[in-house]
N, C-alpha and C positions, 0 to 999 in steps of 0.2 A: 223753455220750461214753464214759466207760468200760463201760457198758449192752454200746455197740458192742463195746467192744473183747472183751468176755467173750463173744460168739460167737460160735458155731464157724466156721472158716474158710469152708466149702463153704455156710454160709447165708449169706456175703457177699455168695458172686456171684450169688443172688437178689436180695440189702437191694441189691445197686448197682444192679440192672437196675432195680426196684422205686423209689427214690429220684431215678434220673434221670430216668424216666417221668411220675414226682407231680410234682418238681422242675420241666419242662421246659414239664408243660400247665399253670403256673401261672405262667410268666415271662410278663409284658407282651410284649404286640404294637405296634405303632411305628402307632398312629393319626394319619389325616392330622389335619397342623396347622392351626388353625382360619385364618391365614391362607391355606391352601394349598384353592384351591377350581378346579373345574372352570368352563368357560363355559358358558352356558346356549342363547347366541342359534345360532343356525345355521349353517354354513357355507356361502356361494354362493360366491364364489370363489377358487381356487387356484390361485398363481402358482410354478410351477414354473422351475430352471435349474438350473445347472453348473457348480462352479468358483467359488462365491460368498462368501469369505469375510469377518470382519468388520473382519479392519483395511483391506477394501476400499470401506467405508462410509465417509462424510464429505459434509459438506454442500457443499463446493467440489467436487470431483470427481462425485458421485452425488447431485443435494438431491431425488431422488424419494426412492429409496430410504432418502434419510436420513429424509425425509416420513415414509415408514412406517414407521421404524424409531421414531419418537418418537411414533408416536401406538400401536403394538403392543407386546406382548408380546414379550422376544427371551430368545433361549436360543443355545447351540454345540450344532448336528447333531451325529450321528454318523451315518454313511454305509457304514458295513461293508458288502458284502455274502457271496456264498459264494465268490466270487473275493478271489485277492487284492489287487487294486487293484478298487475299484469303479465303472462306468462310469453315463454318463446311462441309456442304454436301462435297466442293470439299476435305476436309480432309480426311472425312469419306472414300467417294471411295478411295483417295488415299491407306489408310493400306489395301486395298481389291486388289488394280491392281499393286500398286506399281511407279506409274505416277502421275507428280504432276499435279492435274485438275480434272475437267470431261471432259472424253475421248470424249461424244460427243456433248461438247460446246468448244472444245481445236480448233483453228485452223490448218488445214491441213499440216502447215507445221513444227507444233511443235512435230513431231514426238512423239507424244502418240498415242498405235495403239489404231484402230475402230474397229469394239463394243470393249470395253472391257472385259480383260481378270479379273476372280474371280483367284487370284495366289494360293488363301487359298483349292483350292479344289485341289493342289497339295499333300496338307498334310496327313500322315497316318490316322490323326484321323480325328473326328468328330468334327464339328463348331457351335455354337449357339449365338445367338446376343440378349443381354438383353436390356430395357428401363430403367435404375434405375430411369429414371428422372419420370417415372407416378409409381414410386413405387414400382416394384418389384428388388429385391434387394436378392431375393435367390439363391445362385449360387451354394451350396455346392452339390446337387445332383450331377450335371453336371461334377464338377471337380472330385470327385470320379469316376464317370465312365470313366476319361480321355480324356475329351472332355474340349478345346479350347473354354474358353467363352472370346466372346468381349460385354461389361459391357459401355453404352452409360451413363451417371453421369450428362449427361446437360452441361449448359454453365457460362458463367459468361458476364455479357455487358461491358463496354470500359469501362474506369477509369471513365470519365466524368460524368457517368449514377448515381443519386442519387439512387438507389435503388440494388448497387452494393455489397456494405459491406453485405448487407442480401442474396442475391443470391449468394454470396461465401460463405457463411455459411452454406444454405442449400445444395450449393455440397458438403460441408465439411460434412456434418452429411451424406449425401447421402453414401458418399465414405466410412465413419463408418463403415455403415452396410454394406456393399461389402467387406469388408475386413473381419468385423467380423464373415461373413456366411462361408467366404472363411479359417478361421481359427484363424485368429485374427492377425492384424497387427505385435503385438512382439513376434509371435507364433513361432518357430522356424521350423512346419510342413508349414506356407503359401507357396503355389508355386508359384512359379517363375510368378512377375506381372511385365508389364509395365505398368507405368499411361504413358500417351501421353497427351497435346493439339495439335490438330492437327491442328486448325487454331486461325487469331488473332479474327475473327470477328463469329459471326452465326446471321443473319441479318431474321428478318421477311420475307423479299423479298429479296433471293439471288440473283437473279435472274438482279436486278435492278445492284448489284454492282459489279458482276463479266461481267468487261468491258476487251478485251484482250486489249494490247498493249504492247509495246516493251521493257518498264525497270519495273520491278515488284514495290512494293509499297516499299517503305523503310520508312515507319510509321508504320508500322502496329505491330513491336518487336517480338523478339524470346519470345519463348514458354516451358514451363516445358516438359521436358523429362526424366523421372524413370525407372533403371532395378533393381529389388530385388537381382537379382543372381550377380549385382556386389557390393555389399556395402564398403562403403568410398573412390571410386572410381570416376574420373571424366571420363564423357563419351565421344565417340568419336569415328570416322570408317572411312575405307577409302574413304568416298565419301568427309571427312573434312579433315581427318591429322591433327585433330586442337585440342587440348588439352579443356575438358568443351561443346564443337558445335558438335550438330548431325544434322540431314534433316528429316522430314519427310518420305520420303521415303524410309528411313533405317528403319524404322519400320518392313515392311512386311520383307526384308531381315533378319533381326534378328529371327523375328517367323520361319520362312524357314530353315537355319542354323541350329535354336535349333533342330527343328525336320532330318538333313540331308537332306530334300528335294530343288531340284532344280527348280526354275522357268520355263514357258514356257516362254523360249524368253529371252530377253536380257530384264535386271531392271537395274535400274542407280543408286538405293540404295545398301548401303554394312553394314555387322550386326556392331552391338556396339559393342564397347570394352569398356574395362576400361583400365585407366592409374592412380596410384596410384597418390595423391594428399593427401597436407594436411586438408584443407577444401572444396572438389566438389562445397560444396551450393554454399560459395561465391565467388568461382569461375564460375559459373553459373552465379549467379548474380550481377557480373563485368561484364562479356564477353555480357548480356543483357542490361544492364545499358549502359555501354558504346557505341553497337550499338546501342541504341535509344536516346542521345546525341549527337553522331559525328559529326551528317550530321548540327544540330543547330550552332554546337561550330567552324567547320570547317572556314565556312564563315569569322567571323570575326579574328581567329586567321591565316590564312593562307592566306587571303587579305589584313589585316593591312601587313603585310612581302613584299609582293607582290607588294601593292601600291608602295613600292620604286622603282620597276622594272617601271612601269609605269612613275612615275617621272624623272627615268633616260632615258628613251626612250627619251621623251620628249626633255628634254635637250641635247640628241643627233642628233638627229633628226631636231628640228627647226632649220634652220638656222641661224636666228639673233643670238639663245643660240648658234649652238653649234661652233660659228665663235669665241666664247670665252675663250682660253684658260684653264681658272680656271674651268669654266664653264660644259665645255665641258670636263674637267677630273672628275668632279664631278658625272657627267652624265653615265659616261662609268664604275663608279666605282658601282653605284646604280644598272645601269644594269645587269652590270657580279656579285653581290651578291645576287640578289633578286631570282634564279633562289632556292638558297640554303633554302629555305624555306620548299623544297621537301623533299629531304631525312630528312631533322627532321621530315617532317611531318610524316613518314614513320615509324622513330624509338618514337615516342610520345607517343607511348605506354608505354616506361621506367617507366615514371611518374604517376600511378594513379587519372590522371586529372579530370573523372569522378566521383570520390567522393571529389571531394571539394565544400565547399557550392554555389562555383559560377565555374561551369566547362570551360564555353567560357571562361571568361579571366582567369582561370589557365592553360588552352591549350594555350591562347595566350601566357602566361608568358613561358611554353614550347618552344613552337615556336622562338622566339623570341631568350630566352637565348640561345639556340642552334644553331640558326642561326648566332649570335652576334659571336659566338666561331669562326666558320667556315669561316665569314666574316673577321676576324682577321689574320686565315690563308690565304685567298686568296690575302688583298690588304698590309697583311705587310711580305712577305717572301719577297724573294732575286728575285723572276720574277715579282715582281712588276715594275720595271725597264724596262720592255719587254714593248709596246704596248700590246701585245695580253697576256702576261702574266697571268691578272689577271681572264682574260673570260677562258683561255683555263685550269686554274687550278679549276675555280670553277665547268666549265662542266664536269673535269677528276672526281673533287669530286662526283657530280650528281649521275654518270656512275655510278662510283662506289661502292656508299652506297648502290645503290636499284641493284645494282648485289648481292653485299655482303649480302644483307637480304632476299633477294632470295634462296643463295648458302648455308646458315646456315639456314635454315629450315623453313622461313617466319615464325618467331616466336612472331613477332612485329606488325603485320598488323590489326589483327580485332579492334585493338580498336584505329586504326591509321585514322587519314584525308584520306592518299591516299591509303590506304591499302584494300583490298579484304574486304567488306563486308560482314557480315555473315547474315544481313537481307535480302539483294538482290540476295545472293544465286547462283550469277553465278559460281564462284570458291571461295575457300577460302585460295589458299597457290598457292604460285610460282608464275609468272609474267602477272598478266592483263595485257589488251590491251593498257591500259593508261598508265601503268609503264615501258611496251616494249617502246612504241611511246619517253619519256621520254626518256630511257637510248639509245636509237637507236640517238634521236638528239642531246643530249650531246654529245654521244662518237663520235659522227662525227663531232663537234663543237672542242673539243679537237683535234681531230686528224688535222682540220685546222689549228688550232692555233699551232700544233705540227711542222705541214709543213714550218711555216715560221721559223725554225729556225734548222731544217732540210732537207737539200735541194738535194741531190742527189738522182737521182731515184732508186739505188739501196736500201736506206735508207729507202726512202717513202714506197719502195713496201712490205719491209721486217715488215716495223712498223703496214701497213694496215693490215696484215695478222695476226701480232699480237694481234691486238684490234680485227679485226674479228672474230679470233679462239676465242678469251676468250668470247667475248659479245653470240657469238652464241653456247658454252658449257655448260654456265651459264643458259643459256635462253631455251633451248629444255631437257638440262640433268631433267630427272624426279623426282630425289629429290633435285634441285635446282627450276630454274624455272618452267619447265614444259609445254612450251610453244609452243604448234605444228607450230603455223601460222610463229611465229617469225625466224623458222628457214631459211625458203623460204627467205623471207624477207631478213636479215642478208645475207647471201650468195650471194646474189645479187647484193647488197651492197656494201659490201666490197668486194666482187669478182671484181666488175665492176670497184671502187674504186682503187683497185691495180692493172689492167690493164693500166687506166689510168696514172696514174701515172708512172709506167714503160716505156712510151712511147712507147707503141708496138701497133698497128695501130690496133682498133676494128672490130671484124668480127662477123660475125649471129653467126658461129659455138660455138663462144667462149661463148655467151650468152645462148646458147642452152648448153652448158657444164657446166655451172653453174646454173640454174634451172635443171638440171639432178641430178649433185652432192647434192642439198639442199635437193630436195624430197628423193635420194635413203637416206641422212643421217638421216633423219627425219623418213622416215620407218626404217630402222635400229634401232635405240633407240627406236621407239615404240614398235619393235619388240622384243627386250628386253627387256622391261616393260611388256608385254605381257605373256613372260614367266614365271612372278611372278604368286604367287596367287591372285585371282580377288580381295582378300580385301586388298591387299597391292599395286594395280597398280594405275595408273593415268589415265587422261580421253587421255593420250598418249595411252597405250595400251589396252584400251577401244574403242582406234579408231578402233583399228585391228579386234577387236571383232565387230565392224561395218562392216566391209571391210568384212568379214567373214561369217557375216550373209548377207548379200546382200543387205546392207542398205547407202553403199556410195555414193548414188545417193539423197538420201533422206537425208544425212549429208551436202551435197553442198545444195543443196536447200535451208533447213532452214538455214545456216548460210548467202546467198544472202538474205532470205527473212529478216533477222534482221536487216543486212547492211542496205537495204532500208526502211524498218520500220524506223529506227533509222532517217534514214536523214528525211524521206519525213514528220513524226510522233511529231517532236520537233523540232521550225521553228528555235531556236539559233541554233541546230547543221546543220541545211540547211545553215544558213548564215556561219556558221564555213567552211563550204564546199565548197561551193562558194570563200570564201575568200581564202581559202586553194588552190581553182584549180587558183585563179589570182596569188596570191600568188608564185605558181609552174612556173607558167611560166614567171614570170617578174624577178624572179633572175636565170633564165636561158639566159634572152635575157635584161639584165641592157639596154642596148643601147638601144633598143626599145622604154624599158619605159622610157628614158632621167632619170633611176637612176646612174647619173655620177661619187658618190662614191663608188658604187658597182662593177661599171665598172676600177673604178680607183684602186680597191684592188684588179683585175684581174691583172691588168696594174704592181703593184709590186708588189704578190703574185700569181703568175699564179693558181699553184695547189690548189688554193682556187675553181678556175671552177669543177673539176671533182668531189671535196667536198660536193657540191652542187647539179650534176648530178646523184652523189649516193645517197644524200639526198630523191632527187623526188622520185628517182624510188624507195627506201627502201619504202617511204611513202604511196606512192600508190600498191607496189605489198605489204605492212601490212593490207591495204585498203580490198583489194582484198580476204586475204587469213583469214582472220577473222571474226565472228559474229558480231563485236563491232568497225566495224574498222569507223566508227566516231570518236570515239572517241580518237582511236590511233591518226589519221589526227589530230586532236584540239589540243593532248598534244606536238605533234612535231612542228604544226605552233606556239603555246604560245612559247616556249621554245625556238627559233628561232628568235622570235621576238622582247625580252629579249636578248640576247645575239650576232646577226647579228650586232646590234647601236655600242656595244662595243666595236668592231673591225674595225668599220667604218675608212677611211680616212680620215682625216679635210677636211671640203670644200674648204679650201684655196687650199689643193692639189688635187683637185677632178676635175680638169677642163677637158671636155671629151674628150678624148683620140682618136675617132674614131672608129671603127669597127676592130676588131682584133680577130683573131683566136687561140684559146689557142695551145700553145706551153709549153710541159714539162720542 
């Protein structure tokens, strides 16, 4: 360590680029589980419907489907497709191309090719498509000759529909006779079936409800998903990493695999597995139950928490309050706890909150006690005595939790507040955009608060590289985070961050050497991911499989066009954005805007400026290098906004200073 610290600033920002690169191709990759295996036998046939979900299983109401459910594999669908509610027809194509949508109602930039591709005519054998729903229900010809039948059973309408309990009935007896042509449900010769739903709705007029737009529907609930060939297994594939969650679009991959054939072209589905489990079903119908809760239960149990941050802004903030001593400690203490709401929200999965008879306030009771814990850490240790003590331990905690549940295998998230959804189906493991945005302004919030109490540059620059190295190993390594954009980001960041602070005077080259080092580190790890098998990699070395096929042009595209979907599409994240660019520039230039205790924590904390500097720019090049980066922006202004009051100056000592240029 002090090797490092004895040299020169300006070879830093090679040693970091240089260190993250060594660092990054030497992290472990997340090998599948030796329980966690594919099926070998074949697929002949698949049972397609609608509407099918798993607290609509039961032996009394459904004993076919229960049949199959205890002699299969089960897993929670997810059913996205480029609409935002998803319909049966778009399901339907979906098992036939492998894309979630129809290919030509998809907008242009959602990379689903045009016309679409039939993937099933890749197959050795032969394919036929039954109606069970107008009655024909004879399939055993077909499977004798070794021909691949997909078996359409109909649908089921919403919960709400009074004539529901009957029309699952009659799928249920439909699917009877489909199984029983087929050999007989507890037959030991049945072959190899999925049942699938492939969407939540089949609407008279699809037409009317497949509307595109930028965040899929998260009402609409995961879906039953069945494989014979794996029984007492839950299911699972690389498109989830997620024990019970499969995608639609792993369907046709499965069929594909069983038979050895390869798609044309690149599919974004990867086959089922199984992972050993004691109970699938209800683990299924947890991981379902729960996503169709959260988004209810979130609201009040993760804003009653919150409301305190808001109370203590306030109190920091107002004048007349925070001229108040008591007052104003009250304030600062509300604020640097309230941020602690996150990471419980993160790990709330612990708790089974979703089967209690009143799940919001048992999430809240979650929240809360968890919170309460962690509040007790931060304002009763030994740097309570610090001004900045209490903000920079709770942001260290922030950081840290949602690194930490990243780095152990996002085991906590589906049935979490902030955690990766498995009905909106963007990712389901490793670090969204909103949890990067997160731990990117905590750890630069600790690392201010860090500075005021270490003060030497060679200290500063040594620290900055510390928390850069970890936040950006955590955040790109492929069985941790996973997170392509966040690495660009990070490096920049804290690259920029440790220049400054070193006092070594900034130049172009230096910034161009650090956008160098992030990208070559970023393809490095993906390119080791890469080298896995396609059902064990990440949409890291899925990228390369882009880059490779000649579709990186068409990768930047759609992720600008989400970005501006996203702002222009939902007028709260326009104002988040707005707020976000005044925002950016008025704690760069406090004096401008007459904010005099901003400028007065310049005044005796210098190294708070360059804090700050690396802040914007992490923020906007997250912006920039993301699908979602709204929302990255919205969770780094909250969290800032929270925790900046905390470390405020009193206004007794805030009187402005004048124009001053920072000095290390």
């Amino acid at each position: 360590m002090p090797e490092l610290c004895r040299l020169a600033p300006a070879r830093l920002v090679i040693l970091l680029a240089v260190l993250l690169g060594g660092l990054l191709a030497l992290l472990p990759t997340s090998p599948a589980a030796a329980d966690d295996a594919p099926a070998d036998e074949p697929v002949q046939l698949v049972i397609a419907t609608a509407g099918l979900t798993w607290e609509d299983i039961s032996a009394q109401e459904t004993p076919a489907l229960q049949c199959l459910a205890d002699r299969s594999g089960a897993g929670a669908m997810n059913t996205t497709s480029s609409s935002v509610v998803s319909t049966k027809r778009q399901g339907m194509e979906t098992l036939r191309t492998g894309y979630r949508g129809l290919a030509e109602e998809a907008p242009r930039t959602s990379g689903i090719p045009t016309p679409p591709t039939d993937q099933w005519e890749q197959l050795p054998v032969d394919t036929v498509e039954v109606d069970a729903s107008s009655g024909d229900t004879s399939i055993a010809d077909d499977l004798q000759d070794g021909t691949i039948v997909l078996v359409d059973v109909g649908s089921v309408p919403s919960h709400d529909e009074p004539a529901r309990s009957q029309q699952l009935a009659a799928l249920d007896a439909r699917l009877g006779e489909v199984l029983e042509s087929a050999g007989g449900c507890d037959a030991a010769e049945l072959p190899r079936t999925l049942l699938v739903s492939v969407a939540a709705t089949d609407p008279e007029d699809p037409e009317r409800m497949e509307r595109t737009g930028a965040v899929a529907s998260r009402t609409v609930g995961l879906q039953v998903a069945l494989d014979s060939a794996l029984p007492g297994q839950a299911l699972t594939s690389g498109a989830t990493k997620q024990t019970g969650v499969v995608m639609v679009t792993d369907v046709l991959a499965t069929v594909l695999a069983s038979y050895d054939a390869t798609a044309e072209g690149l599919i974004p589905g990867q086959p089922f597995r199984g992972i050993d489990h004691d109970d699938p079903q209800q683990l299924a119908w947890d991981r379902s139950e729960a996503a169709r809760l959260v988004d209810g239960a979130t609201l009040p149990a993760l804003g009653s928490f919150l409301a305190l941050g808001v109370i203590g802004v306030v109190l920091s903030l107002v004048p007349p309050l925070a001229r108040r001593p008591r007052t104003a400690a009250v304030g600062r203490a509300l604020a640097a706890i309230a941020p602690l709401a996150l990471p419980v929200g993160m790990f709330a999965s612990v708790v089974p909150w979703w089967r209690a008879d009143h799940p919001a306030l048992a999430l809240t009771g979650v929240i809360w006690a968890g919170s309460a814990l962690l509040s007790v850490l931060v304002l009763a240790g030994p740097w309570r005595r610090h001004r900045f003590g209490p903000a920079g331990v709770s942001a260290a905690l922030v950081a840290g939790l949602l690194l930490g549940e990243s780095a152990t295998g996002s085991k906590f998230q589906l049935a979490s507040p902030l955690g990766a959804q498995p009905i909106s189906g963007g990712r389901f493991y490793g670090l969204s955009n909103h949890l990067f945005g997160m731990v990117l302004a905590s750890a630069l919030m600790a690392v201010l608060c860090l500075f005021t109490v270490v003060r030497t540059p060679r200290a500063r620059t040594v620290w900055t590289l510390v928390v850069g190295v970890t936040v950006a190993a955590v955040c790109v390594s492929p069985s941790m985070g996973a997170d392509f954009g966040s690495m660009l980001a990070v490096v920049l960041a804290f690259g920029l961050l440790s220049l400054l602070v070193s006092g070594v005077r900034l130049r172009l080259w230096h910034l161009l050497v650090l956008g160098l080092g992030g990208a070559l580190a970023v393809l490095a790890v993906s390119f080791l991911d890469w080298l896995r098998p396609p059902e064990d990699r990440t949409h890291l070395g899925r990228f390369i499989d882009e880059l490779l096929s000649g579709e990186l042009l068409g990768v930047i595209v759609r992720k600008l066009a989400q970005n501006i979907a996203m702002t222009t599409g939902y007028w709260s994240l326009a104002v988040v954005m707005i707020a976000a660019v005044i925002a950016s520039v008025a704690i760069l230039a406090p004096h401008r805007f007459r904010w005099h205790r901003l400028a007065a924590l310049d005044e005796m904390h210098p190294a708070s400026y360059p804090v700050r500097v690396a802040l914007v720019v992490g923020t906007w090049v997250g912006y920039a290098v993301n699908d979602t980066g709204p929302v990255l922006v919205a969770a780094i202004l909250g969290l800032w906004l929270a925790y900046l009051p905390a470390v405020l100056p009193d206004p007794a000592r805030a009187a402005d200073p004048g124009p001053r240029r920072y000095v290390p």
